[in-house]
C-alpha positions as CSV (number, residue, x, y, z in Angstrom):
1,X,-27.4,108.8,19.5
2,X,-27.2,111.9,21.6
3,X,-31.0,112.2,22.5
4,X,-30.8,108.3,23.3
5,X,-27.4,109.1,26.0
6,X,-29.8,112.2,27.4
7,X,-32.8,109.5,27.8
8,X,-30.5,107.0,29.6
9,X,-29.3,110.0,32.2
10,X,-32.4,111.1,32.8
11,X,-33.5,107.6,33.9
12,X,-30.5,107.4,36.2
13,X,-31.5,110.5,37.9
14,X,-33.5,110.1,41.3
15,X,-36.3,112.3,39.8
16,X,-37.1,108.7,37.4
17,X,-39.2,107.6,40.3
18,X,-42.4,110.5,39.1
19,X,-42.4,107.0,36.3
20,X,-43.3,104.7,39.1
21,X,-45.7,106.9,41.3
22,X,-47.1,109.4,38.5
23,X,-47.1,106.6,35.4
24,X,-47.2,103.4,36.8
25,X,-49.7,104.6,39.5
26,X,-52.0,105.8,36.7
27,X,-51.6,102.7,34.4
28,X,-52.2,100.2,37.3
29,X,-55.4,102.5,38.9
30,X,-53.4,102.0,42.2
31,X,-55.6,105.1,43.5
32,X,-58.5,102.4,43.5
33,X,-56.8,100.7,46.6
34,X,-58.2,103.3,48.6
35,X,-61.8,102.4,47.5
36,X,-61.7,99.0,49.1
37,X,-62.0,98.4,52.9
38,X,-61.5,94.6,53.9
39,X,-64.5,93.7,55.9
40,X,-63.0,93.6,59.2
41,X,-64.2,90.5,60.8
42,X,-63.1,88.4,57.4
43,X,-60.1,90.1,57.5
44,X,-58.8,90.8,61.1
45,X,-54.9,91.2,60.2
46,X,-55.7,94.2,57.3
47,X,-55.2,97.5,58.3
48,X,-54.2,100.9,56.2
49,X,-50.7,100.6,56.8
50,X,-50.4,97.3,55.0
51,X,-52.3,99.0,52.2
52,X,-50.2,101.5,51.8
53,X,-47.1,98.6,52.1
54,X,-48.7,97.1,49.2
55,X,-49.1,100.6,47.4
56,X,-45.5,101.1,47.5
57,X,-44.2,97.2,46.8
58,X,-45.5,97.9,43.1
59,X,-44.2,101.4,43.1
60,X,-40.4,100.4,43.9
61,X,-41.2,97.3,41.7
62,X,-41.6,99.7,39.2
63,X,-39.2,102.0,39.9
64,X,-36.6,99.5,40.1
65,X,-36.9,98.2,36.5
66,X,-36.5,101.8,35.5
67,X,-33.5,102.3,37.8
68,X,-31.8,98.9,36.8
69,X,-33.2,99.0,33.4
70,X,-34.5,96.1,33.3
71,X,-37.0,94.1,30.7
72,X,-40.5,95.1,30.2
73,X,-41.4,91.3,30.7
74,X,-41.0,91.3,34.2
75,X,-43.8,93.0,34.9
76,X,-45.7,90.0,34.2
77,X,-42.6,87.1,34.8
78,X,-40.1,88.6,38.0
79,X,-39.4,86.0,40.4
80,X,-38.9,89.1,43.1
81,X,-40.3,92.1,44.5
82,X,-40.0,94.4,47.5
83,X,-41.1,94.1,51.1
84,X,-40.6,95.4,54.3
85,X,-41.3,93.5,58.0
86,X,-45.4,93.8,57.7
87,X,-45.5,93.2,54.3
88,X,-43.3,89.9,54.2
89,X,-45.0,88.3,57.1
90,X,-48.3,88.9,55.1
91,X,-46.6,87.1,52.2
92,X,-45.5,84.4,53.9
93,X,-42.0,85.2,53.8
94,X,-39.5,85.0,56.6
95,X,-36.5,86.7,57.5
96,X,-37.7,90.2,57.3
97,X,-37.5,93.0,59.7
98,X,-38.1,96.6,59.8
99,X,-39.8,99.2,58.5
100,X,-37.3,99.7,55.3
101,X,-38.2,97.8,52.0
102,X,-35.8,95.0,50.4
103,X,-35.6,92.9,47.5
104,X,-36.4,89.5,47.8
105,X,-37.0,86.6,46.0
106,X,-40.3,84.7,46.2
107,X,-40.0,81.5,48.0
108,X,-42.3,79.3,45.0
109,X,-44.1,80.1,42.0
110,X,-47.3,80.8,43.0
111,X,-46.5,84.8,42.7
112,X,-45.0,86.2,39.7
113,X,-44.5,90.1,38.7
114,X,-47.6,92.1,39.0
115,X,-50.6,89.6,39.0
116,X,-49.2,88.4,42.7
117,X,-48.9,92.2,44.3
118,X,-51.7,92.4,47.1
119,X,-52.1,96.0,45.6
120,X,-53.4,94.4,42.3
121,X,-55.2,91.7,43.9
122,X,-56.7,93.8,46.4
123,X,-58.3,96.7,44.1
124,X,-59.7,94.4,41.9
125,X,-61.6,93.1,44.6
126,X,-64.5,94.1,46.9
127,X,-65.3,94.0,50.4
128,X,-66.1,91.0,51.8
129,X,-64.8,88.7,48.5
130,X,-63.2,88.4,46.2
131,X,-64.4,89.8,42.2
132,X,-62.9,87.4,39.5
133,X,-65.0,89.3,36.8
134,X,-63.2,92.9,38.3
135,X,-59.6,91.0,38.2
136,X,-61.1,89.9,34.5
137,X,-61.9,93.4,33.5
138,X,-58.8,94.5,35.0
139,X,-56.5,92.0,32.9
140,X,-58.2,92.9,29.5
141,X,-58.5,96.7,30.1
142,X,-55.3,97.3,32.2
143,X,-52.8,94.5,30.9
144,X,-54.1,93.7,27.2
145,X,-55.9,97.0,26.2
146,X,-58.8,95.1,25.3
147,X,-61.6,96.7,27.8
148,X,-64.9,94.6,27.4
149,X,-68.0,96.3,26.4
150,X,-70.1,97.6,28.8
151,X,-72.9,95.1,30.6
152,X,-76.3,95.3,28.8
153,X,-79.3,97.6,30.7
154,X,-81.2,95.7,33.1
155,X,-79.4,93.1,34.1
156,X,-79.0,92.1,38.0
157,X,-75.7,92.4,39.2
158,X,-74.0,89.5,40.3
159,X,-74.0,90.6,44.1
160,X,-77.9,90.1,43.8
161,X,-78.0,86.7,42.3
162,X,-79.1,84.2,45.2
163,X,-76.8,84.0,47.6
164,X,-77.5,80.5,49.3
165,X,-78.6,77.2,48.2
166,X,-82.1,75.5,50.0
167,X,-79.9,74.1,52.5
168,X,-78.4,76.8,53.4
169,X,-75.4,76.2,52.3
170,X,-73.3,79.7,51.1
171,X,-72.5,79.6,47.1
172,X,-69.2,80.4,46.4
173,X,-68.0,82.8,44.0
174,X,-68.1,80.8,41.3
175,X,-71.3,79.3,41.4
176,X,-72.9,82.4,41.7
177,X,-71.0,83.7,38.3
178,X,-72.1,80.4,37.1
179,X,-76.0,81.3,37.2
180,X,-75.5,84.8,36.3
181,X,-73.6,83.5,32.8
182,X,-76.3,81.5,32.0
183,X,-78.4,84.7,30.7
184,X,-76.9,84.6,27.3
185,X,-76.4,88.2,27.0
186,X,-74.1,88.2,29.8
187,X,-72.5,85.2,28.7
188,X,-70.9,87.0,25.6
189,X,-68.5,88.4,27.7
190,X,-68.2,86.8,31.1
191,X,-66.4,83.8,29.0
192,X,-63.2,86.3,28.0
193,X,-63.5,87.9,31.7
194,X,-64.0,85.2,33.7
195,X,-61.4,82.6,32.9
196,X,-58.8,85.3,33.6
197,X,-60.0,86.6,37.1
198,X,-60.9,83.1,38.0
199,X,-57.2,82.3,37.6
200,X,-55.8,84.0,40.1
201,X,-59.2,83.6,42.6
202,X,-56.8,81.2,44.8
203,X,-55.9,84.7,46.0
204,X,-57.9,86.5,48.3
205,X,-59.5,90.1,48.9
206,X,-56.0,91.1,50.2
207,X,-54.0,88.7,48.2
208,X,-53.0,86.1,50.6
209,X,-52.9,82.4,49.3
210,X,-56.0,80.1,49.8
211,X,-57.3,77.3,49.0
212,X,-60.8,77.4,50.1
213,X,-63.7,79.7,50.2
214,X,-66.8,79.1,52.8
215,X,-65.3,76.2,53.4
216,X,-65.7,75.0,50.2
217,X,-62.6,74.1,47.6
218,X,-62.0,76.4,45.3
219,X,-62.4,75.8,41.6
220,X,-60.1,77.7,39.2
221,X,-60.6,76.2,36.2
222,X,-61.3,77.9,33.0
223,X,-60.8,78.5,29.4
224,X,-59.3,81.3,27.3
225,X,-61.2,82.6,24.2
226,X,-58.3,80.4,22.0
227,X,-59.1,77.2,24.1
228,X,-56.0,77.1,26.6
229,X,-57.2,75.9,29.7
230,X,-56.0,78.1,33.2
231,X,-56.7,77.4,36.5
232,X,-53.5,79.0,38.3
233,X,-51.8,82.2,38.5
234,X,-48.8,80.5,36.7
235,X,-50.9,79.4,34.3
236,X,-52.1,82.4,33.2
237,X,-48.9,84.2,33.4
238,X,-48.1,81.5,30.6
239,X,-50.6,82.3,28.7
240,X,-50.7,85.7,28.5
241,X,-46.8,85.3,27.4
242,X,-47.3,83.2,24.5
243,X,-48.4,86.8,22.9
244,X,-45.7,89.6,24.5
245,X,-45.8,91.7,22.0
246,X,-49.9,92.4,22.3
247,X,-48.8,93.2,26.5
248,X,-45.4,95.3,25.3
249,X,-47.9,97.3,22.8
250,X,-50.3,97.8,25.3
251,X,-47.2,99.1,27.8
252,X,-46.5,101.5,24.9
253,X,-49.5,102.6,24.1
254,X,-49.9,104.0,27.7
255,X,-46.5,105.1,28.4
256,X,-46.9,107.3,25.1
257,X,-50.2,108.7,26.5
258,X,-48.7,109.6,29.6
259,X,-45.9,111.5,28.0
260,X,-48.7,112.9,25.4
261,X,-51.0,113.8,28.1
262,X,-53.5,112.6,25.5
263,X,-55.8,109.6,24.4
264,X,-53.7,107.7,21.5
265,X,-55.1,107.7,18.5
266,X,-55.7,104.8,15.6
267,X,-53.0,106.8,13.4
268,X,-50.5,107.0,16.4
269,X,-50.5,103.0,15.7
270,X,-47.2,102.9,13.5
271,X,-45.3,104.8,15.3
272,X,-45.8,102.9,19.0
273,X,-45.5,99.1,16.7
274,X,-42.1,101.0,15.5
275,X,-41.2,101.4,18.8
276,X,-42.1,97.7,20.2
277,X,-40.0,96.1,17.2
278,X,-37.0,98.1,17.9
279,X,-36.9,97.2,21.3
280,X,-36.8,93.9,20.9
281,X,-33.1,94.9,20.1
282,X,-32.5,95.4,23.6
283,X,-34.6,92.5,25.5
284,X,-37.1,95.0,25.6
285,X,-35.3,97.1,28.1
286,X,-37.4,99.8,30.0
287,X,-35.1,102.6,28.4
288,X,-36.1,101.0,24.6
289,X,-39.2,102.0,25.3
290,X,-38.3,105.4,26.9
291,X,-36.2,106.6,24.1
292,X,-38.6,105.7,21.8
293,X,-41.6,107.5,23.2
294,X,-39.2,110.8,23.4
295,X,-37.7,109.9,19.8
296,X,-41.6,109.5,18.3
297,X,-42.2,112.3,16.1
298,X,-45.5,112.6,18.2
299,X,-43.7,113.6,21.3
300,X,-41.3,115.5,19.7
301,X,-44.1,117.8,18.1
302,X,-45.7,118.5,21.3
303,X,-42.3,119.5,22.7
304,X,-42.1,122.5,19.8
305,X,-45.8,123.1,20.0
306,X,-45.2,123.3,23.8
307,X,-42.1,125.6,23.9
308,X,-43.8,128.3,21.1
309,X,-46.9,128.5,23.5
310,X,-44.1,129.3,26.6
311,X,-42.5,131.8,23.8
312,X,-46.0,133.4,23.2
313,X,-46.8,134.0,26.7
314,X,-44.3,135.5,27.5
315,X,-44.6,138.1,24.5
């Protein structure tokens, strides 16, 4: 197909990488990095230069599945990513020098395709801790297209629940989401939220490994709304695999509004489920989903409508 060889080119070209820092920067909300400052004296070794390090890991990340056409999957499953010298020591990962960016493979399993970047970790954080219910919200609105309801009026936000038991001791994280779940109103959605942030909580504010927090051990357990228990980033990588084809129509979905420059719609539905089944062709290769979004008669109307508005104006 002639319009599939033109989508293929395209993708070769250089220009492909507007996908990674225009699309992937929107889907992800990388912007967001920006909005969170590491307290300082929790987090000495941060500064904006590893920011922006972690910025561009997911961009080339992203670019290189484009560039290599790779699956879709391993977004959520690559073993790999991309690092330079600052970057890989923050990691953990030796043998890295310079200022240039390489592939490398991950020395174990505790990081896996997007959900181990710092840049995710980090924006779904805040300040000074870490936000389990933020990486929640992020995984249901960002990954699954499933964004929770907004919290009800009046209720206290978590960063003003108690902060310390009567001995003084600091709560961690979880005990304070703990007491604020036990209003019941809140409740109804911190147990789809919560499970998934507190899954990848071993993680800190910059998205270096831990184990502990104020010196207390962490506890990562939790449920998902079907009953599988996750307490581990690999975990819940598994998990959220068991369905790919809600996180490839979810991909779609915003990779179609992208190239629509519009909200989809309940009637553009059939066309993206088309697309998502006839990928599956191709191991759900990025340039599947490419073709398919250019193919879709959607796009290919607001091409014409597009061109007869640059026809008019020039009239």
């Amino acid at each position: 197909d002639r319009l599939e060889a033109q989508t293929r080119r395209m993708l070769a070209d250089p220009r492909s990488e507007a996908l990674a820092t225009r699309f992937a920067a929107q889907w992800l909300r990388l912007a967001d990095i920006a909005g969170v400052e590491p307290t300082m004296y929790l987090y000495p070794d941060y500064h904006s230069q590893l920011g922006e390090a972690m910025r561009r890991e997911t961009e080339l990340f992203f670019y290189n599945l484009v560039k290599e056409d790779l699956s879709v999957l391993d977004l959520f499953t690559a073993d790999y990513t991309f690092v330079n010298e600052p970057l890989a020591r923050h990691y953990g990962i030796p043998g890295i020098a310079g200022p240039d960016f390489q592939r490398v493979q991950y020395p174990d399993e505790s990081r896996r395709g997007l959900l181990g970047h710092a840049s995710i970790l980090m924006l779904t954080s805040l300040a000074p801790r870490t936000s389990p219910v933020l990486r929640g919200k992020w995984v249901m609105e960002v990954i699954l297209g499933t964004p929770p309801p907004p919290p009800p009026p009046g209720v206290p936000a978590l960063e003003e629940t108690e902060g310390s038991t009567e001995e003084g001791r600091i709560l961690t994280t979880r005990e304070r989401m703990e007491i604020h779940r036990a209003n019941p109103t809140c409740n109804a959605c911190h147990r789809f939220m919560d499970p998934l942030g507190l899954a990848l909580d071993n993680f800190d504010v910059i998205g270096q490994w831990r184990t502990r927090e104020n010196g207390a051990p962490l506890d990562t357990r939790g449920e998902l709304w079907d009953g599988t228990p996750v307490s581990s980033p690999t975990e819940l990588q598994q998990a959220l695999l068991r369905r790919p084809v809600r996180l490839l129509q979810n991909f779609t979905e915003n990779m179609m509004a992208y190239a629509l420059g519009r909200r989809i719609e309940y009637n553009d539905m059939p066309a993206i489920r088309k697309i998502v089944t006839a990928a599956e062709r191709s191991d759900y290769r990025m340039s599947s989903f490419v073709a398919g979004v250019v193919n879709s008669d959607a796009f290919r109307m607001r091409k014409a409508e597009t061109m007869t508005e640059g026809s008019n104006g020039g009239q």
